[in-house]
RODO-2510 file (C-alpha; in nm, 4 decimals, decimal comma):
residues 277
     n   res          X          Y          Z
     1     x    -1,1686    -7,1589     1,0717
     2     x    -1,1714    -6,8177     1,2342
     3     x    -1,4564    -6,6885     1,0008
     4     x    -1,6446    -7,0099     1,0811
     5     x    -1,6465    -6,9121     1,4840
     6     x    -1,7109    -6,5677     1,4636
     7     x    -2,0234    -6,6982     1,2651
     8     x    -2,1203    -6,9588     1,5159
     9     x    -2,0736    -6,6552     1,7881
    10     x    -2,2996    -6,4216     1,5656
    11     x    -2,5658    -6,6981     1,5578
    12     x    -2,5494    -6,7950     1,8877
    13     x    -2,6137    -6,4598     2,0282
    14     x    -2,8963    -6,3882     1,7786
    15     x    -3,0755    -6,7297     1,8903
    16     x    -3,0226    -6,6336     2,2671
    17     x    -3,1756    -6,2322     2,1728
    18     x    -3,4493    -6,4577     2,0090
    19     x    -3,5125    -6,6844     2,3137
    20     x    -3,4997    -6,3714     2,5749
    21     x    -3,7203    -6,1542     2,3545
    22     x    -3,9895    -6,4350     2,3496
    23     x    -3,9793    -6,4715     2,7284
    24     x    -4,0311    -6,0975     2,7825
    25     x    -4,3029    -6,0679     2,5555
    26     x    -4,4810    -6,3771     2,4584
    27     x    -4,4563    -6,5808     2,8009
    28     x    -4,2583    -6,7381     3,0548
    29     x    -4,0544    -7,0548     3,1272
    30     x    -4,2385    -7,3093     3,2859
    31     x    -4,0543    -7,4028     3,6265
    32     x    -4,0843    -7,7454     3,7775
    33     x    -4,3319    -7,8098     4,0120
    34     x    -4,2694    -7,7448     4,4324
    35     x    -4,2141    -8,0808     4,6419
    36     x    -4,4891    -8,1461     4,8795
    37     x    -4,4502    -8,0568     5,2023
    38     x    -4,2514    -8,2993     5,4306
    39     x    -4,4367    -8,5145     5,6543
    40     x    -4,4021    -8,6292     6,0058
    41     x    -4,2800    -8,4327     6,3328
    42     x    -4,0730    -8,1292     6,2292
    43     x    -3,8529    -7,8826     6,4347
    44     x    -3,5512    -7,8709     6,5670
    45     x    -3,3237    -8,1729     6,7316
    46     x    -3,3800    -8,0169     7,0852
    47     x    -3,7581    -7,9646     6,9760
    48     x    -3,8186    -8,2788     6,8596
    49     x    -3,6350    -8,4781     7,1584
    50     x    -3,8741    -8,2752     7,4246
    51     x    -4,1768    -8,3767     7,2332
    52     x    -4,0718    -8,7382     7,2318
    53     x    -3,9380    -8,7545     7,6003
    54     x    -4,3394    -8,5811     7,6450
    55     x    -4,5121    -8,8448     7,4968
    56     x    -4,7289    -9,1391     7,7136
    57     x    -4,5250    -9,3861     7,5594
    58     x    -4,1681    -9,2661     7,6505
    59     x    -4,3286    -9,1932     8,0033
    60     x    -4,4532    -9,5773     8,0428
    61     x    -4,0838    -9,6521     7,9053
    62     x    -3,8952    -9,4811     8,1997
    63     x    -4,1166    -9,6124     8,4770
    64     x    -4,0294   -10,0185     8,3651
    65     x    -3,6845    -9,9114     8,3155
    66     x    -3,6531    -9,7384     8,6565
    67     x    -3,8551    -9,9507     8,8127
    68     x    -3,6169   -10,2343     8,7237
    69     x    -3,3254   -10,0397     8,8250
    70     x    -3,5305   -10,0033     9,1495
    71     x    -3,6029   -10,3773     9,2161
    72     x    -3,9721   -10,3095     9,2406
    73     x    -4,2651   -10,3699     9,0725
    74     x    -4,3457   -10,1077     8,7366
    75     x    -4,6295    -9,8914     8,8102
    76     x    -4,8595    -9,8578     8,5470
    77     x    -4,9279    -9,4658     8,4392
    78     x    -5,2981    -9,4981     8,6635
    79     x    -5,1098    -9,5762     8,9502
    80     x    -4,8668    -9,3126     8,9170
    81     x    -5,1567    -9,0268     8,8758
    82     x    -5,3428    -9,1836     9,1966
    83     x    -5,3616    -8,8726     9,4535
    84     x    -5,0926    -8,9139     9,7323
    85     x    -5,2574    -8,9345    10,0576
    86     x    -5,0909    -8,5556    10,2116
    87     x    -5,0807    -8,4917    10,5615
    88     x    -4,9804    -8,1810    10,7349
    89     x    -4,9299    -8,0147    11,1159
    90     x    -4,9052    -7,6759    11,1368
    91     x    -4,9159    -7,6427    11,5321
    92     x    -4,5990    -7,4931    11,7077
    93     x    -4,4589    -7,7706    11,9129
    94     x    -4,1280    -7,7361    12,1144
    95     x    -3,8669    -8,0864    12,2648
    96     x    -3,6696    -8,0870    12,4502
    97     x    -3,4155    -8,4017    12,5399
    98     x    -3,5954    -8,6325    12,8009
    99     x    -3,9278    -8,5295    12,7187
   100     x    -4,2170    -8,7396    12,5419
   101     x    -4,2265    -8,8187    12,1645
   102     x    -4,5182    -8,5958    11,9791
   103     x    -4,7222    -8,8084    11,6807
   104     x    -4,8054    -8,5840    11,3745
   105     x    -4,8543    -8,5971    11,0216
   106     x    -4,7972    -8,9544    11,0179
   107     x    -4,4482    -8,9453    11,2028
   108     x    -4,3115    -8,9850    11,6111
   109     x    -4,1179    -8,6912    11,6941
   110     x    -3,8410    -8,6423    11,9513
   111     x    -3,4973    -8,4841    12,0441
   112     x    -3,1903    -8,6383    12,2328
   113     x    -2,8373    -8,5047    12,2930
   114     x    -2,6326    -8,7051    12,0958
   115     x    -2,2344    -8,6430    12,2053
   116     x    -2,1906    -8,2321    12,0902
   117     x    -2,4752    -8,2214    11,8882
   118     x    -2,8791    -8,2203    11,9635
   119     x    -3,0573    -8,4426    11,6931
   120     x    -3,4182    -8,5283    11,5682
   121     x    -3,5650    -8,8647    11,5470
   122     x    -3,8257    -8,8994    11,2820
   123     x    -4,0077    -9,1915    11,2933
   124     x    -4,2234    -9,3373    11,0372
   125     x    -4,5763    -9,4843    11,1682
   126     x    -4,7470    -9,5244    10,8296
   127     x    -4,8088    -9,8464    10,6231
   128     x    -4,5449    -9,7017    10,3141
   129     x    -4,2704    -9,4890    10,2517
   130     x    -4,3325    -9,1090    10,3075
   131     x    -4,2221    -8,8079    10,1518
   132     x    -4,1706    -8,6078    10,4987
   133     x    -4,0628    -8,2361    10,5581
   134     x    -4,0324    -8,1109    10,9244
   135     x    -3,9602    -7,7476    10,9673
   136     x    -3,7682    -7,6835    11,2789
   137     x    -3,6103    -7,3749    11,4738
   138     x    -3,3483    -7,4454    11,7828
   139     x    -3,3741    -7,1877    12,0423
   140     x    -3,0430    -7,0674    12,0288
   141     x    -3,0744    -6,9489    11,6675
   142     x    -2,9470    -7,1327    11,3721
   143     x    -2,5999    -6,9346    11,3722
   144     x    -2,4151    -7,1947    11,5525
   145     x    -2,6176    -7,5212    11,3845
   146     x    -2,3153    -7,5678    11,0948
   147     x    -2,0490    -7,5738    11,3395
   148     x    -2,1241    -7,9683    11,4093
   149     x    -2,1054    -8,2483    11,1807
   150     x    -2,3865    -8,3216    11,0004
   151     x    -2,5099    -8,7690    11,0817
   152     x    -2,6234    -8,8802    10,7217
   153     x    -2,9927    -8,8926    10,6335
   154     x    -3,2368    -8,9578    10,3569
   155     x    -3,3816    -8,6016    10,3905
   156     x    -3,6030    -8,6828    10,1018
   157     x    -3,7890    -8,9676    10,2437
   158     x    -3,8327    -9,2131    10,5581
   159     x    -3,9122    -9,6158    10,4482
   160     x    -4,1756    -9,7910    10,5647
   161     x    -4,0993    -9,8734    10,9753
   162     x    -3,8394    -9,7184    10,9670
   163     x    -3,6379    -9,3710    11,1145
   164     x    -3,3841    -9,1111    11,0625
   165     x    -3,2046    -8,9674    11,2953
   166     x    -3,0580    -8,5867    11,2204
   167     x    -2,8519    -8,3196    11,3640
   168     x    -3,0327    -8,0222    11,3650
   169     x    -2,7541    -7,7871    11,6103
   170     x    -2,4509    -7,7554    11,8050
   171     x    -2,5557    -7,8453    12,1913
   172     x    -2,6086    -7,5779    12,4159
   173     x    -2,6997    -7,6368    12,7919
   174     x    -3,1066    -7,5711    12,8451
   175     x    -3,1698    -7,5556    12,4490
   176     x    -3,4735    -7,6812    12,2887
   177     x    -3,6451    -7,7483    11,9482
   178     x    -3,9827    -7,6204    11,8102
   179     x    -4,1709    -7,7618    11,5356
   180     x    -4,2834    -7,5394    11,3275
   181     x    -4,4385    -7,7301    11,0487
   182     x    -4,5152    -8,0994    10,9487
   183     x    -4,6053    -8,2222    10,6188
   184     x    -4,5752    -8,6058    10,4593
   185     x    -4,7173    -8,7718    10,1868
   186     x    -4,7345    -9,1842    10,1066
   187     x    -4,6095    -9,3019     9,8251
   188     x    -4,5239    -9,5923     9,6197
   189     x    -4,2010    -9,8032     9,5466
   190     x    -4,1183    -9,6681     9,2694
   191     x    -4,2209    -9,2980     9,3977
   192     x    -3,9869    -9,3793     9,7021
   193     x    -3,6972    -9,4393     9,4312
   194     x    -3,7486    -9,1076     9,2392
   195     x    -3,7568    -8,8727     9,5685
   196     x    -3,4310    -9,0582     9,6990
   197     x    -3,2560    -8,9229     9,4055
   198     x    -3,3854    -8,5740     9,4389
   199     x    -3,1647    -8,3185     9,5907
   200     x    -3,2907    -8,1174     9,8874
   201     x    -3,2737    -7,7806     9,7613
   202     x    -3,4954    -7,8454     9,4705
   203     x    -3,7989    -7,8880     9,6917
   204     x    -3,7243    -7,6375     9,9117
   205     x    -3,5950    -7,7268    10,2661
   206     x    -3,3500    -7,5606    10,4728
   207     x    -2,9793    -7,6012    10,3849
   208     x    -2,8966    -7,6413    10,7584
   209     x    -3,1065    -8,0132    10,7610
   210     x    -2,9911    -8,0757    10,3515
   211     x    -2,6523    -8,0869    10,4546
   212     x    -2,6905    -8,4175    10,5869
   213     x    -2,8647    -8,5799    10,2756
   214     x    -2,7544    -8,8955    10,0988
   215     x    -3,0127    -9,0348     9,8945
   216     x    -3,0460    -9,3041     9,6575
   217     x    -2,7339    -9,3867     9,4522
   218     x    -2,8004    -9,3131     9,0827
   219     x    -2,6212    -9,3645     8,7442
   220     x    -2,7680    -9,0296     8,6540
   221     x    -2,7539    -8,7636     8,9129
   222     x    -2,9728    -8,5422     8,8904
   223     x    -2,9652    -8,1353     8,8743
   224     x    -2,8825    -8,0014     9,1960
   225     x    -3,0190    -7,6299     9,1731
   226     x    -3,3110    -7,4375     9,2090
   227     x    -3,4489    -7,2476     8,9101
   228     x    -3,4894    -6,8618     9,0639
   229     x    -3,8683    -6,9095     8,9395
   230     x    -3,9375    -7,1872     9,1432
   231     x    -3,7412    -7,0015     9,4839
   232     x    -3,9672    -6,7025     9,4184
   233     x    -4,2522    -6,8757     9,4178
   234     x    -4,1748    -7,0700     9,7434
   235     x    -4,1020    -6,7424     9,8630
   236     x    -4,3980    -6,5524     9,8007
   237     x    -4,5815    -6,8763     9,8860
   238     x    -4,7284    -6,9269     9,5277
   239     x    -4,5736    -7,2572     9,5477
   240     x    -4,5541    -7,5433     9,8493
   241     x    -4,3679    -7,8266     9,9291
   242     x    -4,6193    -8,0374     9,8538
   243     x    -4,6528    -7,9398     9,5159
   244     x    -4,2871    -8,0111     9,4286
   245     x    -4,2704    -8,3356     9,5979
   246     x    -4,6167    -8,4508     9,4016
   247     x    -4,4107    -8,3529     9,1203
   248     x    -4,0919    -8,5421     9,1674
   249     x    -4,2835    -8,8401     9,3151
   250     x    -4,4693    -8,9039     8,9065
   251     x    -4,1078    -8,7808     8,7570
   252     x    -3,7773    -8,8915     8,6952
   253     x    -3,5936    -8,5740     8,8236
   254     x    -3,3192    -8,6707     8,5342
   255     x    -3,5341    -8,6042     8,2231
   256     x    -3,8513    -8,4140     8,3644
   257     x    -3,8058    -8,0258     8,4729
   258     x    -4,0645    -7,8633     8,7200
   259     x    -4,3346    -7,6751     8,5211
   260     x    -4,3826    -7,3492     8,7710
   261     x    -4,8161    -7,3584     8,6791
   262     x    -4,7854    -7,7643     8,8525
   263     x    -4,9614    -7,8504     9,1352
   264     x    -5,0588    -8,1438     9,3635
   265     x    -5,2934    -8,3340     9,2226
   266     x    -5,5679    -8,3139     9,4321
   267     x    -5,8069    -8,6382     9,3123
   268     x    -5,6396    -8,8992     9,1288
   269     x    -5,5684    -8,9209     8,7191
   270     x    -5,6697    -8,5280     8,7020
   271     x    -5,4325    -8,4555     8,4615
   272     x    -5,2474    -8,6406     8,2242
   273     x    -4,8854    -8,7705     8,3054
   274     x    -4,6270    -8,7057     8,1919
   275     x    -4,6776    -8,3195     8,3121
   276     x    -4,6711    -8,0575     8,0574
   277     x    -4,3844    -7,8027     8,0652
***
């Protein structure tokens, strides 16, 4: 039995010299052919999630869904790359309590003393809902403007015929207010519903009037801070409000991030929606 291994060792190992020695010399094994490539969208999970929530038909798919959520009517993509009709006063005006309203951008303007506090009432006078920054500087310096309670306001956006009333400082005998800057834009339903949900600070204005803000109750709040891209550019004036409101009135602020090279459109469908990143 032992003899009869050692010879099935000897023979295996002379068969196995045999195979290698033909390899080396006389050719080579032949190695199954490579699988085709794979087909369809590659990447990774976070890759392939951005490119969906980027594509026309996921876009249409949010604005029914919100739009239900809203109560209103679902835009169609057209309607939500129409141009939104943008108007803005740049003048220096200053009110004072007692004093006549001033009509700008779309919005009545005026001041009252209200108990400790002196507060703006913004009026809408438009046919929609408007986006609506006004810039504003009391004359005895912002310093003391936090020490009051804050009335609540959609900072965001004003409702067709209707007005928000906010504290802008603490009362001080003889003070005033100047406007600085007016800017609104109209917008649709659906547009009204998407602004209400953003924060403030992501479009820029003042934390002394955000302070006040409660917008639109949502299931999915949305992100609250600033990218430091987007502040420098507001800064160095690269950027405007209008541009971030055009942005947040065609986007869900929940799934969509500001890209920093977007801008207001400025003639309607000029770019495709949803925006690219």
């Amino acid at each position: 039995m032992e003899s009869q291994f050692r010879i099935g060792v000897v023979v295996g190992g002379i068969v196995l010299v045999a195979v290698i020695t033909y390899v080396r010399f006389c050719g080579s094994l032949s190695l199954p052919a490579k699988p085709p490539p794979l087909q369809g969208p590659q990447g990774t999970q976070r890759q392939l999630i951005a490119a969906s929530t980027m594509s026309a038909s996921a876009y249409r798919d949010y604005l029914d869904h919100d739009a239900a959520e809203a109560g209103v009517r679902a835009p169609t993509i057209d309607d939500m790359g129409k141009k939104l009709a943008y108007r803005v006063d740049d003048a220096r005006h200053v009110l004072e309590p007692g004093k006549p309203a001033i009509e700008v951008a779309g919005l009545r303007l005026r001041v009252e003393r209200s108990a400790d506090s002196l507060v703006l009432v913004i009026q809408n006078l438009v046919d929609s809902d408007l986006g609506y920054e006004v810039t504003t500087e009391p004359s005895t310096g912002a310093s003391i403007c936090t020490s009051v309670r804050a009335l609540p306001i959609n900072a965001m956006v004003i409702a067709k015929g209707a007005s928000e009333t906010r504290t802008e400082c603490a009362w001080r005998d003889g003070m005033s207010l100047a406007v600085t800057k007016v800017e609104t834009v109209e917008v649709n339903p659906l547009s009204s519903f998407y602004l209400g949900q953003v924060p403030p600070a992501l479009v820029g204005i003042d934390p002394r009037i955000a302070r006040g803000h409660h917008g639109v109750d949502s299931k999915e709040p949305c992100p609250g801070v600033i990218s430091q891209v987007v502040s420098s550019s507001l800064e160095r004036g690269d950027l405007g409000w209008r541009d971030l409101v055009d942005f947040y009135a065609r986007h869900r602020c929940q799934t969509f991030q500001f890209p920093i090279s977007y801008r207001a459109f400025k003639s309607d469908n000029e770019r495709p929606l949803p925006a690219e990143r």
